[in-house]
Each structure stands twice: as structure tokens, then as C-alpha cells.
ROSE-4610 file (N, C-alpha, C; in Angstrom, 1 decimal, always signed):
// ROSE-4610
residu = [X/X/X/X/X/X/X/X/X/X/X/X/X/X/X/X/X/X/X/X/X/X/X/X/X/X/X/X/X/X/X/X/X/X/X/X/X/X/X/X/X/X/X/X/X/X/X/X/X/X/X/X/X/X/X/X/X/X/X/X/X/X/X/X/X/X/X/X/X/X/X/X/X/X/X/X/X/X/X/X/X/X/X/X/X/X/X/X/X/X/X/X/X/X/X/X/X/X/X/X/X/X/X/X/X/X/X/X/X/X/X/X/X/X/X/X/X/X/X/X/X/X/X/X/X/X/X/X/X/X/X/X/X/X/X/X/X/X/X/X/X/X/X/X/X/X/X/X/X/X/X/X/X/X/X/X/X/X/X/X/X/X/X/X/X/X/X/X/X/X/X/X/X/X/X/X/X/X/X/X/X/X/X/X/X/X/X/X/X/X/X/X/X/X/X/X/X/X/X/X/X/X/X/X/X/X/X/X/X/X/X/X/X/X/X/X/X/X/X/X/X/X/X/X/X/X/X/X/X/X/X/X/X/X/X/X/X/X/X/X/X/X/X/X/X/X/X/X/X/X/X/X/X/X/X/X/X/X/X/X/X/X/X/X/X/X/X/X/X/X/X/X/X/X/X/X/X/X/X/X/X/X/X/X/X/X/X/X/X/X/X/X/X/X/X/X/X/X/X/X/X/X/X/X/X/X/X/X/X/X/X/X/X/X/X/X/X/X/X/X/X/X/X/X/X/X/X/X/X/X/X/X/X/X/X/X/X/X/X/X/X/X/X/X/X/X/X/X/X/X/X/X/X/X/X/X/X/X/X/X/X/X/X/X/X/X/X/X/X/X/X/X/X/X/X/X/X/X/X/X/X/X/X/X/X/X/X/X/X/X/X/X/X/X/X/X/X/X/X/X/X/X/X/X/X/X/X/X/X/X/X/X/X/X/X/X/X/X/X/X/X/X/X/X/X/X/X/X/X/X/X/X/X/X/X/X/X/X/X/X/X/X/X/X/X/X/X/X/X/X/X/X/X/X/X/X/X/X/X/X/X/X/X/X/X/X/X/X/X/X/X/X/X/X/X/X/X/X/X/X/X/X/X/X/X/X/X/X/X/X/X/X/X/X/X/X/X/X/X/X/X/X/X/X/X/X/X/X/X/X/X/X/X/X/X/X/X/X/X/X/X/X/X/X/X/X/X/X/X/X/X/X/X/X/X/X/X/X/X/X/X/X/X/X/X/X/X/X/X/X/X/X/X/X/X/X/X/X/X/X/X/X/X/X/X/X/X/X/X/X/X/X/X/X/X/X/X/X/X/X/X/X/X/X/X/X/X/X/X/X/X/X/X/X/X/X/X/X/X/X/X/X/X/X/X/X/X/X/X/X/X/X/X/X/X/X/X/X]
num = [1/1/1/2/2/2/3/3/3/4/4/4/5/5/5/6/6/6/7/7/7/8/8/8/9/9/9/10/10/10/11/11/11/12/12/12/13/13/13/14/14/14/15/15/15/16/16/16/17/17/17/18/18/18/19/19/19/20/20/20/21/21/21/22/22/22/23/23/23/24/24/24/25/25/25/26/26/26/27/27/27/28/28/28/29/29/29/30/30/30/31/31/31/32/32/32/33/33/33/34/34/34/35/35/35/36/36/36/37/37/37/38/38/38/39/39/39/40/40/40/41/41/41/42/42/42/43/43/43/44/44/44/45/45/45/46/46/46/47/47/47/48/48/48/49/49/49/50/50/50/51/51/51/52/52/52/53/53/53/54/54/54/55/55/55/56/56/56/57/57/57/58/58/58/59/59/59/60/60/60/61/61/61/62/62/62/63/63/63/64/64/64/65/65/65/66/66/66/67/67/67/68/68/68/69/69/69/70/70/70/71/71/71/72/72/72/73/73/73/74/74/74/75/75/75/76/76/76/77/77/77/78/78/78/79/79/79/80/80/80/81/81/81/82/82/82/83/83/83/84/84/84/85/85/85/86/86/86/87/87/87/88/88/88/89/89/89/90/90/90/91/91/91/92/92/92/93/93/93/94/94/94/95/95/95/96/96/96/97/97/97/98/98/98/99/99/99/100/100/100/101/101/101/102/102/102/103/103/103/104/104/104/105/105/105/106/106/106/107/107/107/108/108/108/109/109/109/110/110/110/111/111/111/112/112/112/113/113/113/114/114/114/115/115/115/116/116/116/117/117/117/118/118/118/119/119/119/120/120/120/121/121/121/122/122/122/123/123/123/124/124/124/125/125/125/126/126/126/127/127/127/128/128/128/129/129/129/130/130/130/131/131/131/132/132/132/133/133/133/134/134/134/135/135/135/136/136/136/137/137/137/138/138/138/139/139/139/140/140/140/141/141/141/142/142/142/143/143/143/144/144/144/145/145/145/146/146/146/147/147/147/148/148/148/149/149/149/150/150/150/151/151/151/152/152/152/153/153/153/154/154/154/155/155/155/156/156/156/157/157/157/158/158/158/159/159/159/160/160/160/161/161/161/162/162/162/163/163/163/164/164/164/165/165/165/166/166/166/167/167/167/168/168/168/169/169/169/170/170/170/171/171/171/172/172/172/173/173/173/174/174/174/175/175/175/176/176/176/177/177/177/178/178/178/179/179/179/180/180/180/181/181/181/182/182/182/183/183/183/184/184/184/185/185/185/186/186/186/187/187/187/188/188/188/189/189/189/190/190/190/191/191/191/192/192/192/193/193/193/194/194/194/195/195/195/196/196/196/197/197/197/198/198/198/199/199/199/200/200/200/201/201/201/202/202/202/203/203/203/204/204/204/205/205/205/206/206/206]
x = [+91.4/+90.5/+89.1/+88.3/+87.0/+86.1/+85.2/+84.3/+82.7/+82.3/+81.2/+79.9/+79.1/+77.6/+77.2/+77.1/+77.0/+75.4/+74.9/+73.3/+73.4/+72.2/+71.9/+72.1/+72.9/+72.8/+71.4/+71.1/+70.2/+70.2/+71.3/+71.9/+73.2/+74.3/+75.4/+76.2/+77.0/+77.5/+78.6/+79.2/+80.4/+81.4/+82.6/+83.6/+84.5/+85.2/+86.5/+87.6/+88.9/+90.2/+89.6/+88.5/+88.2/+87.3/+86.7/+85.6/+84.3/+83.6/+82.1/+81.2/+81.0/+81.1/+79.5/+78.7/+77.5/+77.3/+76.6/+75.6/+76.7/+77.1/+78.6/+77.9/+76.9/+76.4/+76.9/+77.1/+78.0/+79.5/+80.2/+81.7/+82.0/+83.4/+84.3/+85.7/+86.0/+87.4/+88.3/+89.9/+90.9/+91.6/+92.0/+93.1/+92.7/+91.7/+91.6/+91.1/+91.3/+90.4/+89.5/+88.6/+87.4/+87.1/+86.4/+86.6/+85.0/+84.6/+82.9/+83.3/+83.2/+83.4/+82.3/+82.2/+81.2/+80.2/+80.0/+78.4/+77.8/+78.8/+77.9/+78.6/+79.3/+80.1/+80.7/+81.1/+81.5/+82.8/+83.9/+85.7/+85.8/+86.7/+87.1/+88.7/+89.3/+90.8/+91.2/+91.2/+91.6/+93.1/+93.8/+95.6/+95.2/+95.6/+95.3/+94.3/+93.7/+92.5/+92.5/+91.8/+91.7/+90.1/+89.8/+87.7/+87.8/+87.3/+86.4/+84.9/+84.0/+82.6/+81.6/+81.2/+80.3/+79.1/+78.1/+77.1/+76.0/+74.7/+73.8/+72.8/+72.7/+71.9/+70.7/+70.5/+68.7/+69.5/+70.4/+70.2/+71.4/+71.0/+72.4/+72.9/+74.0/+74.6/+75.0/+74.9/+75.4/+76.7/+77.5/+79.0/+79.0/+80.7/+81.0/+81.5/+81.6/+81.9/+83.1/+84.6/+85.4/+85.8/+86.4/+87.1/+88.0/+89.0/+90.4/+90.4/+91.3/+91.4/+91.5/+90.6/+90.7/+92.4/+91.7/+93.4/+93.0/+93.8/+94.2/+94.2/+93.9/+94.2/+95.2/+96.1/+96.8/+96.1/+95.5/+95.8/+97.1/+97.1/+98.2/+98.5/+99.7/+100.1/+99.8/+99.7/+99.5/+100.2/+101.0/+101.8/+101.4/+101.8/+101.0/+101.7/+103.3/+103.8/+104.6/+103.9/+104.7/+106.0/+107.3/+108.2/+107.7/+108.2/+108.1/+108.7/+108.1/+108.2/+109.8/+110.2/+111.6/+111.7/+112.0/+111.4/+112.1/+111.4/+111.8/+112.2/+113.1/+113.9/+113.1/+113.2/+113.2/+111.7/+111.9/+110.6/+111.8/+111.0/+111.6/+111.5/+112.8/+112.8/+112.6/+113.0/+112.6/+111.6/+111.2/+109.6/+109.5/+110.2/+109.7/+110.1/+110.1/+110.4/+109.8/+110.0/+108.5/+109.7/+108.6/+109.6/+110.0/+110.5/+110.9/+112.2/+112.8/+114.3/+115.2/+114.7/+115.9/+116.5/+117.5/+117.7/+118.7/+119.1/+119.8/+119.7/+121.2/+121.1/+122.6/+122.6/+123.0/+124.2/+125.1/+126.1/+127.5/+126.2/+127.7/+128.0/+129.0/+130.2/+130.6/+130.3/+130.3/+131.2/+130.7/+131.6/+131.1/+132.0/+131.6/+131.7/+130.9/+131.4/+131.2/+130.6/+130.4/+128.9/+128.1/+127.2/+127.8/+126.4/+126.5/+124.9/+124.8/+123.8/+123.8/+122.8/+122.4/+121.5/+121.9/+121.1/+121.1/+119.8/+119.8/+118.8/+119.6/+118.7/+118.4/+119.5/+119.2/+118.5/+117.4/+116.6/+117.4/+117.3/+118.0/+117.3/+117.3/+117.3/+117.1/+118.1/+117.6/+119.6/+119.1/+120.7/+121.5/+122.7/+122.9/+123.9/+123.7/+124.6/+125.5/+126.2/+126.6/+125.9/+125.8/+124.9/+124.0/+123.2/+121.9/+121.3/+120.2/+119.4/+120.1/+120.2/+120.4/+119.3/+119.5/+118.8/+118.7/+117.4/+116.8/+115.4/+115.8/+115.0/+115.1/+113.5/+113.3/+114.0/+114.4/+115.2/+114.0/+112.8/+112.2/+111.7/+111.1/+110.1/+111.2/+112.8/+113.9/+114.4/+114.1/+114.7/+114.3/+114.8/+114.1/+114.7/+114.2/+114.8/+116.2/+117.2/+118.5/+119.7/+120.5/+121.5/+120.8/+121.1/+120.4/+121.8/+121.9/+122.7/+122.6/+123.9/+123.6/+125.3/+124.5/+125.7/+126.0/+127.0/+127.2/+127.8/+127.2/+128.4/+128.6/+130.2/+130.1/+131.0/+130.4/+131.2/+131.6/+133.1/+133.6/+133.9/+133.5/+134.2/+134.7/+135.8/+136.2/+136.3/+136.2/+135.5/+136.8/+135.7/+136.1/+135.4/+136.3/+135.4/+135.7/+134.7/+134.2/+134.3/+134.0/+133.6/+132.3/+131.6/+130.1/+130.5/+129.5/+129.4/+128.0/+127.6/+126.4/+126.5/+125.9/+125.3/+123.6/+124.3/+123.2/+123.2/+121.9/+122.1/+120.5/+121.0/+119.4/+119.7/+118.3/+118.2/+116.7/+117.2/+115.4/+114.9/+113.8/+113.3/+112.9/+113.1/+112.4/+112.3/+111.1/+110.1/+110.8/+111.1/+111.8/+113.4/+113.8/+115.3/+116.0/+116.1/+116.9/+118.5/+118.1/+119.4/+119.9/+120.9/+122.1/+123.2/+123.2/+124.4/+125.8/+125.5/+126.7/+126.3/+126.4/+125.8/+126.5/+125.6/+126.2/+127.5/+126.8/+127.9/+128.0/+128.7/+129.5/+130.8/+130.2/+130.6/+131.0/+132.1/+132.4/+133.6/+133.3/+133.6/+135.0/+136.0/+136.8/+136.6/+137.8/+137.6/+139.4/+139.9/+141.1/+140.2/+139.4/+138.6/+137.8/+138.6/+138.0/+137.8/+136.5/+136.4/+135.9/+135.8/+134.6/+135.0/+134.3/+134.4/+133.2/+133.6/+132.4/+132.5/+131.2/+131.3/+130.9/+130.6/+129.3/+129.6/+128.0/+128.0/+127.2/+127.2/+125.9/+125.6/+123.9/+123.3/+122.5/+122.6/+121.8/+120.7/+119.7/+118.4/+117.7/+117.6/+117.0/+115.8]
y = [+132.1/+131.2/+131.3/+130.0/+130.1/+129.4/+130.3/+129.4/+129.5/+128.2/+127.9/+127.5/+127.3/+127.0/+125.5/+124.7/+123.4/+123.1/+122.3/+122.2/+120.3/+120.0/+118.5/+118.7/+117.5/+117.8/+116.2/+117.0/+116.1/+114.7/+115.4/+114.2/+113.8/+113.8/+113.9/+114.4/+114.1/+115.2/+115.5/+116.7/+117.7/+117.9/+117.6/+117.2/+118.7/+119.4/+120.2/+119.6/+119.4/+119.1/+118.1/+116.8/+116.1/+116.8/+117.7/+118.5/+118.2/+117.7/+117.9/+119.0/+120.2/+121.4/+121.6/+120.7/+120.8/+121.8/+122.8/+123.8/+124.4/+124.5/+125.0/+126.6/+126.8/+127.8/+129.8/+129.7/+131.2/+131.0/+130.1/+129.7/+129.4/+129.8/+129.8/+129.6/+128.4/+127.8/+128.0/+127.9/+128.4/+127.7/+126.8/+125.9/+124.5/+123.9/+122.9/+121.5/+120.8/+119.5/+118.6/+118.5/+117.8/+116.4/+115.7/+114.3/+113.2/+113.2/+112.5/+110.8/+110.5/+108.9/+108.1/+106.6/+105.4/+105.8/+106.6/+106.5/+107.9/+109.2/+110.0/+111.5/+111.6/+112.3/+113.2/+114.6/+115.1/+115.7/+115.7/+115.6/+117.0/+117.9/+119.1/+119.1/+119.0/+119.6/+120.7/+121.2/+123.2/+123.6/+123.1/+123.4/+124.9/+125.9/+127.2/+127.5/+126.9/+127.1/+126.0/+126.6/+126.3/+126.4/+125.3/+125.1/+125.0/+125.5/+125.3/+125.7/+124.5/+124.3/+124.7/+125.9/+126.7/+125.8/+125.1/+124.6/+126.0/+125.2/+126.1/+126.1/+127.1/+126.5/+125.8/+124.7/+124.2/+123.2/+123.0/+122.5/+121.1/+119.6/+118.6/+118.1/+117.8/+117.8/+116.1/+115.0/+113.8/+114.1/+113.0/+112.9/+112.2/+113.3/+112.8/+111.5/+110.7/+109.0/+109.6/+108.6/+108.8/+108.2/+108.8/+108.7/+108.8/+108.0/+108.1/+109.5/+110.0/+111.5/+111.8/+112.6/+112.2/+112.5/+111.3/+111.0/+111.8/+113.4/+113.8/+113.0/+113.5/+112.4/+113.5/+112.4/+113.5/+113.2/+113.6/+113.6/+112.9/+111.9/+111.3/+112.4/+112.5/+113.6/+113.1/+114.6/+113.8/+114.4/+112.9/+113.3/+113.7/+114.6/+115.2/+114.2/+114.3/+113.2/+112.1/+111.1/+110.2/+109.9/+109.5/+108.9/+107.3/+107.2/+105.9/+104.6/+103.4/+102.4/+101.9/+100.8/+100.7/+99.6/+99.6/+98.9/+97.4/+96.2/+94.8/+94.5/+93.3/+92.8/+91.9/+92.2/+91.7/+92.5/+93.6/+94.8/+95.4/+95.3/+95.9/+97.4/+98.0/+99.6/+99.9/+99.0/+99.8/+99.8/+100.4/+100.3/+99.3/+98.4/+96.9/+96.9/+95.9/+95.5/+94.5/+94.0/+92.5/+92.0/+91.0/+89.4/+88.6/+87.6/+86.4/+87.2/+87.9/+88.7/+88.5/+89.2/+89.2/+88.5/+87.9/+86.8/+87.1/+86.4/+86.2/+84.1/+84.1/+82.4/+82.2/+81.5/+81.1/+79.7/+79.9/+78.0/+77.7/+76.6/+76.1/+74.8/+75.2/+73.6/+73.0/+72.9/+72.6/+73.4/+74.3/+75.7/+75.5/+75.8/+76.3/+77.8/+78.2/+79.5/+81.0/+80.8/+82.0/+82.4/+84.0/+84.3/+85.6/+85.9/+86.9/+87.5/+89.0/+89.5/+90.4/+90.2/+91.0/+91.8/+93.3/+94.6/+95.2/+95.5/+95.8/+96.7/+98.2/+99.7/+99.9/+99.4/+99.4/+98.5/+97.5/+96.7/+95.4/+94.7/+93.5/+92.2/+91.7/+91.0/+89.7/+89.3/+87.9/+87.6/+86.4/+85.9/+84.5/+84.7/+83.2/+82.9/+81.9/+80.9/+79.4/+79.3/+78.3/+76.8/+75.7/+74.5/+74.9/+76.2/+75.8/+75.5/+75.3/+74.9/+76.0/+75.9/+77.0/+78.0/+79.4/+80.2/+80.9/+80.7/+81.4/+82.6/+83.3/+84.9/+85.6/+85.8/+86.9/+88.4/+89.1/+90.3/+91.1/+91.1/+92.5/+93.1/+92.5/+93.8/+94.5/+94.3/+95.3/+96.2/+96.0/+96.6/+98.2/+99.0/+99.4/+100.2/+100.8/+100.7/+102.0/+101.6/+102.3/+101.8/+102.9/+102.0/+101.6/+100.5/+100.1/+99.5/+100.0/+99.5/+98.3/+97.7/+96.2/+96.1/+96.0/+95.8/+94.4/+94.0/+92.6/+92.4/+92.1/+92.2/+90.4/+90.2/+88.5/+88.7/+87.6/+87.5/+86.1/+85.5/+83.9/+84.0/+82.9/+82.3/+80.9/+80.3/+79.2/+78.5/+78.9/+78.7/+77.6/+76.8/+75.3/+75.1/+73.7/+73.1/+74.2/+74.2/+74.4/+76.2/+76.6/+78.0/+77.9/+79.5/+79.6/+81.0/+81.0/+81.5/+82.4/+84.0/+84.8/+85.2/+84.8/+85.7/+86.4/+87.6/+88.0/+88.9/+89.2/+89.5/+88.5/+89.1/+88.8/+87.1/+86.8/+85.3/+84.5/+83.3/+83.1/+81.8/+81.3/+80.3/+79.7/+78.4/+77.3/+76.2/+76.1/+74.9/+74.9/+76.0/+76.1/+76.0/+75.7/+75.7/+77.3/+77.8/+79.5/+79.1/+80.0/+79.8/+81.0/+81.6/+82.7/+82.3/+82.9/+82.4/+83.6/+84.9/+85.3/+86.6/+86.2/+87.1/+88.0/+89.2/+90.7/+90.6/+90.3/+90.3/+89.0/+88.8/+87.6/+87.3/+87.0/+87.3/+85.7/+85.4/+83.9/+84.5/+83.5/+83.1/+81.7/+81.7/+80.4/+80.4/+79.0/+78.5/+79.7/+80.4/+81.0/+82.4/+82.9/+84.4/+84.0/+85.0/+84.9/+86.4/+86.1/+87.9/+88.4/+89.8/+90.4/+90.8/+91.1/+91.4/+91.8/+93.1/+93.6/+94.4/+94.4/+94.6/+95.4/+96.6/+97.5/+97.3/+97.2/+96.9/+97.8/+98.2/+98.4/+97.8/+97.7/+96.5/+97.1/+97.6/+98.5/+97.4/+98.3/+97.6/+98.5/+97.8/+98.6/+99.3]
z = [+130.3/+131.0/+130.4/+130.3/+129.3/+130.7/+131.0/+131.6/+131.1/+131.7/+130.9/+132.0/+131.6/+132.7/+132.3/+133.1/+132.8/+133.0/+132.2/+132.0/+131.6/+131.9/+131.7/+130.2/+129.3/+128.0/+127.5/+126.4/+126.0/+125.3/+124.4/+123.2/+123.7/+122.8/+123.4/+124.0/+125.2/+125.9/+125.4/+125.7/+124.7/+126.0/+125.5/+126.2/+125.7/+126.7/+126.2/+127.2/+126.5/+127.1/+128.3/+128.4/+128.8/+130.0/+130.1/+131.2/+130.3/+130.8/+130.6/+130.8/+129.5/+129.6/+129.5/+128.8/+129.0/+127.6/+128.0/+127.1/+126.2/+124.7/+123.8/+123.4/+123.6/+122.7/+122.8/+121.6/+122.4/+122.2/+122.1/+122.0/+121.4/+121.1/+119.6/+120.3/+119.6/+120.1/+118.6/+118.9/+117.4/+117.9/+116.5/+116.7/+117.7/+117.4/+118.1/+117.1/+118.1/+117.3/+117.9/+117.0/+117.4/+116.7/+118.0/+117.5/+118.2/+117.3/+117.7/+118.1/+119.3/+119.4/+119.4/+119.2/+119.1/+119.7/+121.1/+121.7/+121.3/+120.8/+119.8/+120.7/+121.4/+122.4/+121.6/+121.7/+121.0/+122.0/+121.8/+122.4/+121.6/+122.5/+121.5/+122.7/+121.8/+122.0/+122.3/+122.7/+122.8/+123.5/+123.5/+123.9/+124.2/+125.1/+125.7/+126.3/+126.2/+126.7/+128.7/+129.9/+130.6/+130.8/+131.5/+130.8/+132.8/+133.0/+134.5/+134.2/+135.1/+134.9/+136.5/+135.8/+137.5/+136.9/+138.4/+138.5/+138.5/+137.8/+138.0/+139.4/+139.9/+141.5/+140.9/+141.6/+141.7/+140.4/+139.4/+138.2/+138.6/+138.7/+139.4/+137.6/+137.8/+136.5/+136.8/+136.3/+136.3/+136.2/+136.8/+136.9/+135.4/+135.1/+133.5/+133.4/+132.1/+132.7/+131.7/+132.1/+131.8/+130.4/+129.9/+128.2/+128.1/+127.5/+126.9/+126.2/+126.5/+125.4/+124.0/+123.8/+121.8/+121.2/+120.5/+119.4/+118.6/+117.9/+117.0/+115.8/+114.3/+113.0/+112.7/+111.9/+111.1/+109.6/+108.5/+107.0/+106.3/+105.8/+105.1/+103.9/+103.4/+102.7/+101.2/+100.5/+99.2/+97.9/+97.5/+96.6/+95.4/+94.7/+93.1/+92.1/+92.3/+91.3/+91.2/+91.9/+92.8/+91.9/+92.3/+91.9/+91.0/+89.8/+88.8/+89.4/+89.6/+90.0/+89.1/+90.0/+89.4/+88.0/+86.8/+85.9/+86.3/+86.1/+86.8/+85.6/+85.7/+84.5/+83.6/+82.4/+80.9/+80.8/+81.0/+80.4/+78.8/+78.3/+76.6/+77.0/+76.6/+76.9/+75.3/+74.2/+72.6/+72.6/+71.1/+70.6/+69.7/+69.6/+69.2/+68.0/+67.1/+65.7/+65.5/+64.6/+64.0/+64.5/+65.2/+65.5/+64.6/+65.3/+64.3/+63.4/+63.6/+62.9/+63.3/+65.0/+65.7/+66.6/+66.7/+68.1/+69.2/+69.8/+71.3/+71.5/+71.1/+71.4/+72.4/+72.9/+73.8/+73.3/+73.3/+72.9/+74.4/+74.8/+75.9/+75.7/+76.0/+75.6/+76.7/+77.7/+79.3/+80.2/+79.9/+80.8/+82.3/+82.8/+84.6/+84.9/+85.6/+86.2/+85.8/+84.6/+84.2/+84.2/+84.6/+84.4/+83.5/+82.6/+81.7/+81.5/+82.3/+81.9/+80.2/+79.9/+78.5/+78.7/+78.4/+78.5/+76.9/+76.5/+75.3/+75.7/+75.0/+75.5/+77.3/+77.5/+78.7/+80.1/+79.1/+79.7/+80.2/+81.0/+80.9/+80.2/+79.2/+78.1/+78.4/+79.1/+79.6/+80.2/+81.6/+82.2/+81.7/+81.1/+80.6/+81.6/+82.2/+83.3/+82.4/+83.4/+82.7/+83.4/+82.6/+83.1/+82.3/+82.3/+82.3/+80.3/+80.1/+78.6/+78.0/+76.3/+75.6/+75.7/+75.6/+75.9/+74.4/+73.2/+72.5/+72.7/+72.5/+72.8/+71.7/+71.5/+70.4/+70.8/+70.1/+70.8/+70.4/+69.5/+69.0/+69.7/+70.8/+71.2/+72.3/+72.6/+72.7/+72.4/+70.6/+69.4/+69.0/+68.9/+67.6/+66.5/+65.6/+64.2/+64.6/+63.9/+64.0/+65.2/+66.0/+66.2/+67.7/+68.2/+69.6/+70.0/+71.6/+72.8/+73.1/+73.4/+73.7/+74.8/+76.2/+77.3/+77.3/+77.2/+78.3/+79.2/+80.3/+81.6/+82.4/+82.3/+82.7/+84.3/+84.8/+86.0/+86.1/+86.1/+86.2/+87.5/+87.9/+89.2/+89.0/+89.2/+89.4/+87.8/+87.1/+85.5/+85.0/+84.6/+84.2/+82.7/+82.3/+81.3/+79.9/+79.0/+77.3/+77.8/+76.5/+76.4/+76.5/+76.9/+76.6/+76.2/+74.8/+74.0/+73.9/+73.4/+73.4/+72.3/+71.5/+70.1/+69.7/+68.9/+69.3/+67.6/+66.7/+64.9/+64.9/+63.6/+62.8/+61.8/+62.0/+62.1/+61.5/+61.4/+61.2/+61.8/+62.5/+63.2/+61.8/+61.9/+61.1/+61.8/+61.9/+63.2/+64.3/+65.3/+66.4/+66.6/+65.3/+64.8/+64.5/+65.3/+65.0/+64.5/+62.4/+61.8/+61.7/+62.7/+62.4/+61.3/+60.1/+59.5/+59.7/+60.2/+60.7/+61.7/+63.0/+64.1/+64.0/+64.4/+64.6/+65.8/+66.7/+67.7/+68.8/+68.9/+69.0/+70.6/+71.4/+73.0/+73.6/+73.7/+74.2/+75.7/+76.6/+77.8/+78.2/+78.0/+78.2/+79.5/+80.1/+81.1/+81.6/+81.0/+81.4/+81.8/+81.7/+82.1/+83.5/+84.1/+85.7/+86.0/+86.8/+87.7/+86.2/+86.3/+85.8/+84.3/+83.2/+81.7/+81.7/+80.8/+80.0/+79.0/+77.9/+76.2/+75.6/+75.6/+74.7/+73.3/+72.7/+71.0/+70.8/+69.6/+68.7/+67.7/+67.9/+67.2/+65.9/+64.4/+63.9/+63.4/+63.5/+62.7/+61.9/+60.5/+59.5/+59.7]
């Protein structure tokens, strides 16, 4: 049990476990916490401690005005090495190659039903659906020099109509016209392939 002598305080008044203790001087509290509020009040937490306050004769002490009990903070923790963000699709995982070499084209003949993701080194490269525009993509900044990974994974549903076709080899743009004359690798979809297919290649680049 801690008792203390209560005195008119001057500045702000000092609060223990919510007692208006008046004069602190001389006292040593362990394990507690302290917490200064808006009008300048100073709150001490002390868990073990039991505070009763003897009046001084001759000395009137104003009644304490009441306060919510101080909120404890906790410290948000702190990570040294946070975990790597998850990489979002069509980030190039190679270290690149000159452009304009390498391609990824796309040929549908009015296919239904098929999606086909393209992972090259792991990254996902780009999604060919069926319906949609031909899809031309420079492959290089995916690439890089020697043998490089190239996943395909298709899923058909209901698959109608033409084949769709994914090729993917070195090539050359002339005025927006990309000419493959014989693709490395070479990935086609009929309308008889249903439910799931998939392809690993390797793509070498000089």
C-alpha cells in the first residue's frame, strides 16, 4: 500500500489508478504507465499498487473532476524483413533481350471456349481467350539469353467452332506486321479438346 499527502497542485493535477494524489515527489512507481491528456493532467497506471490519499490539516484539497481511465498504447511491432509483395501479372521475371526479336502471336479461326495462360520464366506473359483481337506481344523484356521456360496452361469449356492457335519464336515487325516464318513453339486448341491441357517448352535465345 503507497500512501501519499495530498496538496493543492499548481499546474496539472497527477492522477494514480484514477486518485488525485496531489504532491508525486519522493515516489517511484515499476511497471506502470503514464499518459498526459488534452487539459495537461498527468494519469499513471500502477496495477499493485493501492494509492489512498490522507488530507493535510488546515490544507482543503478541491474535489478531483472525473476522467475516463488512461488507455494504455501498445507500440505497433516492427518488422526488420517484411515479406516481398506478390509479383502481379505480366511483370517480366528475365533480364530482357533487345526487342523487336522476340514474339507471342496469337491465330483464331472462330474458336469458342478456350482460355490459355502464357508463363514465360515463370511470369505470366499475357491471357489468350477465345473471341477476343489477335494478341501480338513483344516477348523480350521476359527473355533472357540461353534456355528460358515457357508454361502453357489451357482450359476449354463447351469449345466450338476453328482452332486457336499460340505461337511463340523469333520474328520481325515490319510496319506493325509481325513476320514468323517458322515458330519455335507452336500450341493449337480444336473444338474436340475439353477441360484442362498443359505444355512446358523451352525457348533458347542466343
Amino acid at each position: 500500500m503507497l500512501t501519499l499527502l495530498s496538496t493543492i497542485a499548481l499546474a496539472g493535477t497527477v492522477f494514480v489508478n484514477g486518485v488525485d494524489v496531489g504532491d508525486m515527489r519522493g515516489q517511484t512507481f515499476e511497471d506502470c504507465t503514464v499518459v498526459f491528456d488534452s487539459l495537461g493532467d498527468l494519469h499513471i497506471s500502477a496495477p499493485g499498487y493501492d494509492i489512498q490519499v490522507q488530507s493535510i490539516p488546515g490544507v482543503s484539497t478541491p474535489p478531483a473532476p472525473v476522467y475516463p481511465p488512461p488507455v494504455a498504447t501498445t507500440a505497433a511491432p516492427v518488422v526488420s524483413n517484411p515479406p516481398p509483395a506478390p509479383q502481379p501479372p505480366h511483370v517480366p521475371s528475365g533480364h530482357g533481350v533487345a526487342e523487336g526479336q522476340w514474339w507471342l502471336v496469337s491465330d483464331d479461326s472462330g474458336s469458342q471456349g478456350h482460355t490459355v495462360d502464357v508463363f514465360v520464366n515463370g511470369a505470366l506473359a499475357r491471357t489468350v481467350t477465345s473471341g477476343q483481337a489477335q494478341v501480338i506481344l513483344d516477348l523480350g523484356p521476359f527473355l533472357a539469353p540461353g534456355a528460358n521456360r515457357v508454361h502453357l496452361q489451357a482450359q476449354s469449356t463447351a469449345p466450338a467452332g476453328g482452332p486457336l492457335y499460340v505461337y511463340l519464336g523469333r520474328g520481325s515487325n515490319a510496319s506493325g506486321t509481325v513476320m514468323m516464318d517458322s515458330p519455335d513453339i507452336q500450341f493449337g486448341l480444336g473444338p474436340s479438346r475439353n477441360g484442362e491441357t498443359s505444355r512446358d517448352y523451352t525457348l533458347e535465345v542466343p
